[in-house]
N, C-alpha and C positions, 0 to 999 in steps of 0.2 A: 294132607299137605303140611310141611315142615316148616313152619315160619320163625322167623327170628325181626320181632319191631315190626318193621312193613316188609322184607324180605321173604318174598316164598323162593324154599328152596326143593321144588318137588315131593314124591312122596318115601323116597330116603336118600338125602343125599353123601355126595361120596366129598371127601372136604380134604384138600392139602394143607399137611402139616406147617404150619412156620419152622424154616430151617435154615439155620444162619451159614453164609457164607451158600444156601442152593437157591430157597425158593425167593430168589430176584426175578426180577419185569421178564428176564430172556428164558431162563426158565418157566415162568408161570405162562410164556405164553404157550409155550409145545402143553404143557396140562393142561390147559383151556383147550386146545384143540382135541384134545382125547377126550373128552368130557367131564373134567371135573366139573363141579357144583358149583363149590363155593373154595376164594383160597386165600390165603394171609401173608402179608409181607413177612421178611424177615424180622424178628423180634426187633425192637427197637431201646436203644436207654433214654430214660426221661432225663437223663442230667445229661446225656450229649443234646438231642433238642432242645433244653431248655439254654444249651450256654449257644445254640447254634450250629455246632460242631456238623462241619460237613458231609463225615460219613451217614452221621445219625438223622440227616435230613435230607442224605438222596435216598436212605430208605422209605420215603413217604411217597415217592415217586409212584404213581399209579395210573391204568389208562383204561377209557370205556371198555373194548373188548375182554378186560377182566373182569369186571362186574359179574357179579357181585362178590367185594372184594373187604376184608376184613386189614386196621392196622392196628399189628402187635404191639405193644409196649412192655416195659418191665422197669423196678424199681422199689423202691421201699419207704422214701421218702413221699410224706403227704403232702407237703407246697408242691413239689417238682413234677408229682403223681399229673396232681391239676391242672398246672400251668398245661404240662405235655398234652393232656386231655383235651384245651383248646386248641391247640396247635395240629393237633389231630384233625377234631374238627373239621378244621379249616383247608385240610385236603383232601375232604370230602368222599369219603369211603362211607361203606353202606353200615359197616357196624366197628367198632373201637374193641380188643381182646387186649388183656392182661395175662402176662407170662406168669404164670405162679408153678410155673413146672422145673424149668431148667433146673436141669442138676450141676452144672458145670461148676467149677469151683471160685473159679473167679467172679459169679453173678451170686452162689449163693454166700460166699463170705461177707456179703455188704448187705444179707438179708433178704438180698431180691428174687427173681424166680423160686424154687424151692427151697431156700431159706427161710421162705414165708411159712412155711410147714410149721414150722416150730412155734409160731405165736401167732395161732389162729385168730385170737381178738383181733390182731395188728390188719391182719389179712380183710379182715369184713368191715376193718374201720376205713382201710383205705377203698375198701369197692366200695362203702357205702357214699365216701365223697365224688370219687368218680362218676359213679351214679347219678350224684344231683349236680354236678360241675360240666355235662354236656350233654347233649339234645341226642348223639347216638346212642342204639341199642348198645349196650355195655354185655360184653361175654368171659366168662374166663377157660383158660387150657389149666388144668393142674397134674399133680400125681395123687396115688394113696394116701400120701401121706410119709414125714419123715422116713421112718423105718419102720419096722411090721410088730414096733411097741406101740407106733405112734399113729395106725391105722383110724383118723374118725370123720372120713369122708364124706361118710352119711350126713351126719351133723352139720359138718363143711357146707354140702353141697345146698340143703336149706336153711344155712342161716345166709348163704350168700343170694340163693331165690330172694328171701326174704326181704333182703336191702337193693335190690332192685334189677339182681342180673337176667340176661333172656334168653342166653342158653347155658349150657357147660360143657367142657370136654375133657374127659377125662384118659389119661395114659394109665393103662395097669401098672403099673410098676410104682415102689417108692423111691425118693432120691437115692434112699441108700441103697437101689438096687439098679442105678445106673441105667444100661441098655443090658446087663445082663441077665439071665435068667427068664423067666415066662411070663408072660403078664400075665394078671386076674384077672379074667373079664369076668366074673362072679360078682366081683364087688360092684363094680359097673353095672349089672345086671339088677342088683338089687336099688340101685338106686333108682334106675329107666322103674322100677318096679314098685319103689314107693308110691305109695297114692299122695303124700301129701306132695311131691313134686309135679310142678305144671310146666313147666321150659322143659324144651329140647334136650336130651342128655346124648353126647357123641361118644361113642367107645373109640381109643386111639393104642398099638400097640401090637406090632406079629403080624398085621393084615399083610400077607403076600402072594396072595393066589383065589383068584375066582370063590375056588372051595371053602377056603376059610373066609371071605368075607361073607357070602351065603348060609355058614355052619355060625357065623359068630352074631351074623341076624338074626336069624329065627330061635338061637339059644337065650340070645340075652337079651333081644327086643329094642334096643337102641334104637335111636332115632337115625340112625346115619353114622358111618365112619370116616375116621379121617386118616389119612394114611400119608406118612412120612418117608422112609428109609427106602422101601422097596422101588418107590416113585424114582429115586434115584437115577439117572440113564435109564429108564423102563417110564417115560410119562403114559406109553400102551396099558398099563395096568385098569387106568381107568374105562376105558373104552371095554377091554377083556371082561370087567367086573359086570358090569352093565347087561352087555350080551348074557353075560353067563345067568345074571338075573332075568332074563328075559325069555333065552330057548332053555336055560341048562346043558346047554355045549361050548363049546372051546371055541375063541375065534383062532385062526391060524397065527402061531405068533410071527410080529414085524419082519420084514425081508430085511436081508442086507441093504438091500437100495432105501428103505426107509429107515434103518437104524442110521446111516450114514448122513441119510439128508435130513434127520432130526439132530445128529451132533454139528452138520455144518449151519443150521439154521442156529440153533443154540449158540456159536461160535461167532456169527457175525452176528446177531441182535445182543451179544458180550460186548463185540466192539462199539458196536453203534453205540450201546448205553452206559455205558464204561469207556471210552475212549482205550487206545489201542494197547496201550503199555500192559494194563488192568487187564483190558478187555480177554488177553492175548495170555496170562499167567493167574490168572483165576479160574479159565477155561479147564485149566491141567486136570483139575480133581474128577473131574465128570468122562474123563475119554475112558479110563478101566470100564465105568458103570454101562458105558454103552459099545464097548464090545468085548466083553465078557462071556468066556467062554471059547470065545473065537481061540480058532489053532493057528498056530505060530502069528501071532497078533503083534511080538515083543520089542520088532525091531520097527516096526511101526508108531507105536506106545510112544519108543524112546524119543521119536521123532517130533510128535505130538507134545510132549510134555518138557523138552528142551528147545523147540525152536521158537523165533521170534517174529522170524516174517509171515504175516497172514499169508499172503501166497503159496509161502511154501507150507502151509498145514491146510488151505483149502486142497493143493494139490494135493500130500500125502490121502487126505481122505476119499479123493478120486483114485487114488491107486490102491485102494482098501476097496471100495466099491470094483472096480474093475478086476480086482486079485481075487475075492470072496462071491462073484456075483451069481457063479454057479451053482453056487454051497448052500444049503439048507442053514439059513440063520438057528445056532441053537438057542433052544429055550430057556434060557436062564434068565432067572427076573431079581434074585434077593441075594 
């Protein structure tokens, strides 16, 4: 059994990625329904919670049938690390996770998410306050390491056991290596494989198919993965990984009728939590992801990602169900 603090989370669980601008409330909840585990808000900055800043405190926004549910933070500054740590707290998630991954350039130019790479002490000075400035289990997401001079993970990952964290999760890849190229799950591997480490080690990176999450278990022994990008319009993956754990077969992939009624569900729990303007132009990014593949899909799309009345894109999506209903949904997941 996989525990993090008082948290059981089975005996391997599967974990969504924090992804900004996807895994919100209407999101997480279609991956709660496939069966993820365990999942994390979208990254948060401690200096918009700490001055208030709206966006940065409907991300805190969380609700029992998520449970058990992780919120992200990021930043670089020690007072603002803490304050935010209370604040956290006090929205009452089951465990608190520190960004020390993002590679993005506007987080790591201020040091924050994978700019922390570069000055490791900085990095364990601030989880070690974190650590004693709040009563939740404290976790971190990270990478390899700057760039593949600055590979010292190993080291990383127990000196941060050490000052008090309860799990880790680890992305193959270095910042400097963006989303491109392959991740190492070797190194990942060797960590799940140290003895002196006792917490949970999560492998994160490539997971898009049954096969390889099952190939990338038993190779590298992780405690559980977490899976980002492929989750994408495919929250099925979870559910598929599971079975495929379980018989070693394929479940059938999602109908057209259920891809449609996971985009229209996704679409109005946008509006409802986002009210309609947001709700209704933040939707856009997500319609490719979930009919992908689909033939002549385009003028549909168009419709989808330029119009503004809900009615007329709940309707569009009933005329996608009723056009495609006959067709073999294809299997395209990443």
């Amino acid at each position: 059994m996989v525990t993090i603090g008082n948290v059981q989370l089975g005996e391997f669980p599967l974990l969504l990625a924090p992804m900004e601008d996807v895994s919100d409330p209407p999101f997480r909840a279609l991956c709660k329904a496939q069966g993820c585990d365990m999942m994390y808000t979208e990254f948060i900055s401690v200096e918009g919670l700490i001055r208030d800043a709206e966006k940065s405190v409907k991300k805190l926004d969380i609700y029992d049938y998520e449970r058990p549910i992780g919120i992200q933070i990021f930043g670089a500054e020690l007072d603002s690390m803490q304050r935010a740590a209370e604040i956290v707290e006090a929205a009452r998630p089951e465990l608190l996770d520190i960004n020390y991954g993002c590679p993005v350039k506007k987080v790591v130019c201020k040091d924050a998410g994978a700019g922390i790479l570069k000055d490791i002490p900085k990095m364990v000075k601030l989880t070690e306050a974190i650590v004693k400035s709040t009563k939740l289990p404290v976790t971190v997401k990270t990478r390899l390491g700057w760039d593949e001079n600055s590979i010292y993970i190993e080291d990383v990952v127990e000196r941060l056991q050490d000052v008090g964290i309860q799990a880790i999760t680890i992305h193959g890849r270095t910042r400097a290596q963006m989303y491109k190229g392959e991740a190492d799950w070797s190194k990942i591997g060797n960590i799940k494989n140290n003895p002196r480490i006792r917490i949970p080690v999560f492998g994160n990176g490539d997971i898009d198919s049954p096969e390889k999450a099952k190939e990338y278990r038993e190779k590298y022994g992780v405690d559980g993965i977490m899976i980002g990008r492929a989750s994408i319009g495919y929250p099925w993956i979870f559910r598929e990984i599971k079975h495929f754990f379980k018989t070693g077969k394929h479940l059938p992939p999602p109908t057209v009728t259920e891809r449609v009624a996971a985009a229209r569900e996704h679409f109005i729990r946008s509006i409802e939590w986002k009210g309609e303007k947001l709700g209704v132009v933040e939707m856009r990014r997500h319609y490719t992801n979930y009919f992908r593949g689909f033939q002549n899909i385009k003028n549909y799309r168009s419709v989808l990602v330029t119009e503004h009345d809900p009615e007329i894109i709940l309707s569009t999506l009933n005329e996608i169900e009723a056009e495609y209903a006959d067709a073999l949904a294809p299997v395209v997941r990443f």
